[in-house]
C-alpha positions in Angstrom: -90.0 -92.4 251.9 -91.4 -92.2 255.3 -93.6 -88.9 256.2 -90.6 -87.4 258.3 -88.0 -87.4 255.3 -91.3 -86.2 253.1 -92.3 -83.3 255.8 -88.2 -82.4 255.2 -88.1 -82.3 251.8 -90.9 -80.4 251.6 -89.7 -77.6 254.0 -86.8 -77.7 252.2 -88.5 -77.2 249.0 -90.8 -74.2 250.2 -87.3 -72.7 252.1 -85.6 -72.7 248.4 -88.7 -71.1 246.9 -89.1 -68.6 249.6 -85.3 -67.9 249.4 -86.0 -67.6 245.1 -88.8 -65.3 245.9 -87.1 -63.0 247.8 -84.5 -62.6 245.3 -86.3 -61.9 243.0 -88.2 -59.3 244.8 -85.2 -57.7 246.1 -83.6 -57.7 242.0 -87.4 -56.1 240.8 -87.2 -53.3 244.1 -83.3 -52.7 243.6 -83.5 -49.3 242.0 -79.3 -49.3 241.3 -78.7 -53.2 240.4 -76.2 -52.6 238.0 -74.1 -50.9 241.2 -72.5 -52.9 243.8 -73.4 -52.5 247.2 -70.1 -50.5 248.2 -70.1 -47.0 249.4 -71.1 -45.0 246.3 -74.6 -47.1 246.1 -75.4 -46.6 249.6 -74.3 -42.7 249.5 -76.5 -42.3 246.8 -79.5 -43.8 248.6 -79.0 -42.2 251.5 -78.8 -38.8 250.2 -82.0 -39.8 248.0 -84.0 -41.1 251.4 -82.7 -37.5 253.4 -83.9 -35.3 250.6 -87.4 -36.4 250.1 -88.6 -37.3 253.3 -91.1 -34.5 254.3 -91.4 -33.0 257.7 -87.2 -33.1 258.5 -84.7 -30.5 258.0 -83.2 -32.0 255.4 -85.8 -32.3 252.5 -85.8 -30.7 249.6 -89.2 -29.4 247.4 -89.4 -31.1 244.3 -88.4 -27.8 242.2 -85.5 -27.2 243.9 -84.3 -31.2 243.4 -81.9 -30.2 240.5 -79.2 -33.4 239.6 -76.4 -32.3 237.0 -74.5 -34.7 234.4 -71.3 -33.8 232.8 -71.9 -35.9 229.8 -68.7 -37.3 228.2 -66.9 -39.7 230.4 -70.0 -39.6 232.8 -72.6 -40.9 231.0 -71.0 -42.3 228.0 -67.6 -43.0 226.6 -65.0 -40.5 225.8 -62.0 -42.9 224.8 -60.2 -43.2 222.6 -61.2 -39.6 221.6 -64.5 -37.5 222.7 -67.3 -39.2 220.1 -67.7 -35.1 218.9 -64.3 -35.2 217.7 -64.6 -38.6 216.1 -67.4 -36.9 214.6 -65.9 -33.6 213.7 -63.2 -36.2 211.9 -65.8 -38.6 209.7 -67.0 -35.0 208.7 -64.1 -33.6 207.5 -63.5 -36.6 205.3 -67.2 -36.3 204.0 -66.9 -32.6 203.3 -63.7 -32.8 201.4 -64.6 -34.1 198.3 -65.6 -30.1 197.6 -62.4 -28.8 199.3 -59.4 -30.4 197.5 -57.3 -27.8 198.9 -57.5 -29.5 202.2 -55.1 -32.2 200.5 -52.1 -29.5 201.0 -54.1 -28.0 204.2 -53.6 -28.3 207.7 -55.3 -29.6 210.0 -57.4 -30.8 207.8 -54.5 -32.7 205.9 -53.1 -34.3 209.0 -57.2 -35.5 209.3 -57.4 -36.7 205.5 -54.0 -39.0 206.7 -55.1 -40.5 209.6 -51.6 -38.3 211.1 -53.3 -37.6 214.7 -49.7 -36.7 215.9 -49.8 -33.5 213.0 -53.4 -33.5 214.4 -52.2 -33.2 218.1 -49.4 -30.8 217.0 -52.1 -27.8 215.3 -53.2 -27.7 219.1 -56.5 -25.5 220.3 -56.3 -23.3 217.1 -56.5 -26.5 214.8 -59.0 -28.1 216.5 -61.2 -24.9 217.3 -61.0 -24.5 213.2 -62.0 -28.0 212.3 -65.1 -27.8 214.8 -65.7 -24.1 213.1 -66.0 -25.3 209.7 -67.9 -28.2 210.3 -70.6 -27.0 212.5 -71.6 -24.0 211.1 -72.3 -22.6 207.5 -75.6 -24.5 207.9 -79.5 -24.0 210.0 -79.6 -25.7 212.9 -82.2 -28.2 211.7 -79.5 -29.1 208.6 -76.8 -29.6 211.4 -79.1 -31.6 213.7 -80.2 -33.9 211.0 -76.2 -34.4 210.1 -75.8 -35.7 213.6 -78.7 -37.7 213.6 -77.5 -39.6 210.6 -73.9 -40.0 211.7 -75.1 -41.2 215.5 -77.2 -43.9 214.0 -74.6 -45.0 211.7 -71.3 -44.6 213.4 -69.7 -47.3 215.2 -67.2 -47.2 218.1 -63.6 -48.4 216.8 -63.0 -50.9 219.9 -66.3 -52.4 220.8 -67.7 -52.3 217.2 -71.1 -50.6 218.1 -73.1 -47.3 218.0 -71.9 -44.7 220.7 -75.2 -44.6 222.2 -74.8 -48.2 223.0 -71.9 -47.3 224.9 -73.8 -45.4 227.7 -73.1 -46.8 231.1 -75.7 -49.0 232.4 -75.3 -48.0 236.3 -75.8 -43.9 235.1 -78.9 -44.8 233.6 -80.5 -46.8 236.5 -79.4 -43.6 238.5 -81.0 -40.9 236.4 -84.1 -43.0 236.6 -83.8 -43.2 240.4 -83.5 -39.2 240.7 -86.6 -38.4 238.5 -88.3 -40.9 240.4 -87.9 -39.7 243.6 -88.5 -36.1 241.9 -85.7 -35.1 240.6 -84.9 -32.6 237.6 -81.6 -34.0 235.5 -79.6 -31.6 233.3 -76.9 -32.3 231.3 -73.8 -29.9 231.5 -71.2 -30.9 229.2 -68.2 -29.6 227.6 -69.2 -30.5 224.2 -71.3 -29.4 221.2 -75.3 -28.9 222.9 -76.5 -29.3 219.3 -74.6 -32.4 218.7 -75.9 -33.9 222.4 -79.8 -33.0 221.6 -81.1 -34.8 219.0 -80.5 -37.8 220.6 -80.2 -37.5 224.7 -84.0 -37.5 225.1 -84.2 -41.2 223.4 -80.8 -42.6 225.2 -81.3 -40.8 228.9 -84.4 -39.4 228.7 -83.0 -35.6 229.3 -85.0 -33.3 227.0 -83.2 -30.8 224.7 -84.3 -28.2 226.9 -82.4 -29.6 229.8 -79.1 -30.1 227.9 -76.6 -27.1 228.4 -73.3 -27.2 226.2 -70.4 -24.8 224.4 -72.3 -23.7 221.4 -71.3 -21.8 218.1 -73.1 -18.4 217.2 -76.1 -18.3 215.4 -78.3 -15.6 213.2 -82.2 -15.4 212.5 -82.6 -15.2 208.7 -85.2 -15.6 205.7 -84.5 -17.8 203.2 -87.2 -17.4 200.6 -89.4 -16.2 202.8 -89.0 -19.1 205.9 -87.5 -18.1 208.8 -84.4 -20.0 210.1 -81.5 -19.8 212.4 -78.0 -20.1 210.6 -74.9 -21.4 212.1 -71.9 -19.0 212.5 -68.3 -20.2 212.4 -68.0 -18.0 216.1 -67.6 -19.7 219.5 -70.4 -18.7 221.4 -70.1 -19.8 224.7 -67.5 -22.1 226.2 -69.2 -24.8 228.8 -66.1 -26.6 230.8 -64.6 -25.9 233.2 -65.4 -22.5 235.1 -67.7 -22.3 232.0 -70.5 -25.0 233.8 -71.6 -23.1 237.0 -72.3 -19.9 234.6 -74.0 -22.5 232.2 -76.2 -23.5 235.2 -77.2 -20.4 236.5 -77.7 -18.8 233.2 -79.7 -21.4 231.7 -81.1 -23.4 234.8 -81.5 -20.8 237.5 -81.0 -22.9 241.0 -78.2 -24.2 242.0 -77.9 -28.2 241.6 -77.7 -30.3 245.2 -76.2 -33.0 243.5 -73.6 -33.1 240.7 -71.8 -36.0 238.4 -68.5 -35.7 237.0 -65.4 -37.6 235.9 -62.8 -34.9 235.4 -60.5 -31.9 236.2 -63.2 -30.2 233.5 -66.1 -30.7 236.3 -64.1 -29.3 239.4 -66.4 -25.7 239.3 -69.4 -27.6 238.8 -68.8 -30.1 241.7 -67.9 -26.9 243.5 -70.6 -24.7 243.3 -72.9 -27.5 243.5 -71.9 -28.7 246.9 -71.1 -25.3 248.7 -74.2 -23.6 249.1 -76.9 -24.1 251.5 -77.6 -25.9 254.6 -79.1 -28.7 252.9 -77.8 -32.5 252.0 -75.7 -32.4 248.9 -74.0 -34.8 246.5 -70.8 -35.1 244.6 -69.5 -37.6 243.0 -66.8 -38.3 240.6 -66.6 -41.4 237.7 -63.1 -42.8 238.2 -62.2 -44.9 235.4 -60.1 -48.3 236.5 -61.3 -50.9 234.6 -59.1 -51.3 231.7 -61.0 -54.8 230.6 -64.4 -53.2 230.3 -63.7 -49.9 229.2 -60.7 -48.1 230.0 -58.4 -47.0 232.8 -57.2 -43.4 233.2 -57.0 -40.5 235.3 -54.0 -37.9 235.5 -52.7 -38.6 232.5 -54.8 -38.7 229.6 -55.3 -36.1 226.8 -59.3 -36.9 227.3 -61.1 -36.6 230.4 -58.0 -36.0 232.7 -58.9 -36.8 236.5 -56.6 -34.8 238.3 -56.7 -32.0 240.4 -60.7 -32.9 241.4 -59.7 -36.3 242.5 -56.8 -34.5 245.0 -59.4 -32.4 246.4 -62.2 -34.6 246.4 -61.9 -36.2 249.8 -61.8 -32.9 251.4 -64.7 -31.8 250.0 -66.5 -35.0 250.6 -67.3 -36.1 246.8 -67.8 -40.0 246.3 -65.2 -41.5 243.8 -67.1 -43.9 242.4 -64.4 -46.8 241.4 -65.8 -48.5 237.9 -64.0 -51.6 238.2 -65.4 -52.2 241.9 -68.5 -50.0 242.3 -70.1 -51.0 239.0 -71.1 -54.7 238.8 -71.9 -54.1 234.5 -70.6 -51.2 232.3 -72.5 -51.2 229.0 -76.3 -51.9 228.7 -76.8 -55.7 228.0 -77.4 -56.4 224.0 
């Protein structure tokens, strides 16, 4: 080989491993790789850079940096049923081995049959009773330790694996990216919050004190002399819906500038979250299009039903965030 073809293949050679470097730089500093390089991604960033750059009218202080999650159908899975109600099912079936009157009972019947269209058909009163009577009559530690066994045993029907596997990937590089650029992250969720904290700190790393939810009633007693708090069979405090911005006030006290959401359940949240102040603010919505991956629904779906937010989004400037394009993987890798 004379020295010219030798010069050019070695170019060539350091141009490849210049070009492999660079790569793999860009994969390592890539704070969102799991997101395609489409509109949401570069909204995200953008509102991330404006935010935290000091001396401009636009940045926020650290305290006031407040980022809120809906959690079902935002973080993780919610088809084909919220994973509470797929709970609130396993536990009837545990629990009625002492109630043989259920046999004869609805809803619990319909349950105990596997009839989910007699399920369907006992409507908000049925449901409300089946999350009544197996939430409460308990402490709270008894109840958390329940869900704790049932989250690390319970498998999702479709892809055969623990709900908290099921967590999308591109949500979790995101939360990550927000506390590191000094962000505050609360979950604000529809469901149960003593189902959602025993385990959100290990899969998203949201504390139990930053997870607001509905919750059930409950009462300070002594038994045999140690304090506990006992679970009442009484709604508490509803959080969907209008519910969320009292949730967040109440139990945050500042007003988020940036919100996550996939349905017509995180409208108010997305609202109040984006209205107020002078300052850059974020809302974006989870549309779910990728039937292969996960699942495809919006307006018409008896979970998580995308509606009347995704009308109003674009005049209220909220990202949609399209799975099936805007998310290069779904699930965390095994």
């Amino acid at each position: 080989m004379n020295t010219v073809a030798c010069l050019t293949r070695r170019a060539f050679l350091v141009f490849v491993a210049v070009l492999g470097i660079v790569a793999t730089a860009a994969a390592q500093t890539d704070p969102l790789p799991s997101w395609s390089d489409s509109a949401p991604k570069k909204a995200i960033v953008t509102f991330v850079e404006l935010v935290t750059r000091e001396n401009t009218p636009d940045f926020v202080p650290e305290p006031d940096r407040i980022a809120v999650f809906d959690n079902d159908g935002t973080l993780w899975v919610e088809h084909p049923m919220y994973t509470q109600l797929a709970f609130i099912l396993d536990r009837v079936k545990v629990m009625a081995k002492e109630h043989p009157e259920w046999k004869e009972q609805q809803p619990f019947k319909a349950v105990l049959e596997g009839d989910l269209s007699a399920l369907a058909a006992s409507g908000e009163k049925g449901l409300v009773e089946l999350a009544m009577t197996t939430h409460a009559g308990m402490t709270v530690d008894e109840f958390q330790q329940i869900v704790t066994d049932w989250i690390e045993t319970a498998r999702d029907p479709r892809f055969k694996r623990p709900y908290t596997d099921l967590v999308y990937q591109p949500m979790l590089e995101l939360l990550a990216y927000l506390r590191a650029n000094g962000f505050k992250t609360f979950i604000v969720s529809g469901g149960g919050v003593e189902f959602m904290r025993p385990w959100t700190e290990k899969i998203y790393g949201i504390p139990p004190e930053q997870v607001i939810g509905s919750s059930v009633k409950t009462e300070f007693k002594e038994r045999e002399g140690v304090p506990i708090l006992f679970r009442l069979p009484d709604v508490n405090f509803i959080d969907d819906k209008a519910g969320k911005p009292v949730g967040i006030n109440q139990f945050i006290g500042r007003r988020p500038i940036a919100a996550f959401g996939n349905s017509d359940g995180d409208l108010q949240m997305l609202e109040w979250t984006t209205s107020g102040g002078s300052t850059p603010r974020l809302g974006m919505i989870i549309h779910h299009t990728d039937a292969d991956r996960e699942y495809a629904y919006d307006r018409k779906t008896d979970f998580g039903r995308l509606d009347a937010a995704l009308d109003v989004a674009p005049d209220n400037g909220w990202i949609v965030v399209d799975m099936k394009n805007d998310w290069k993987e779904i699930f965390p890798k095994r």
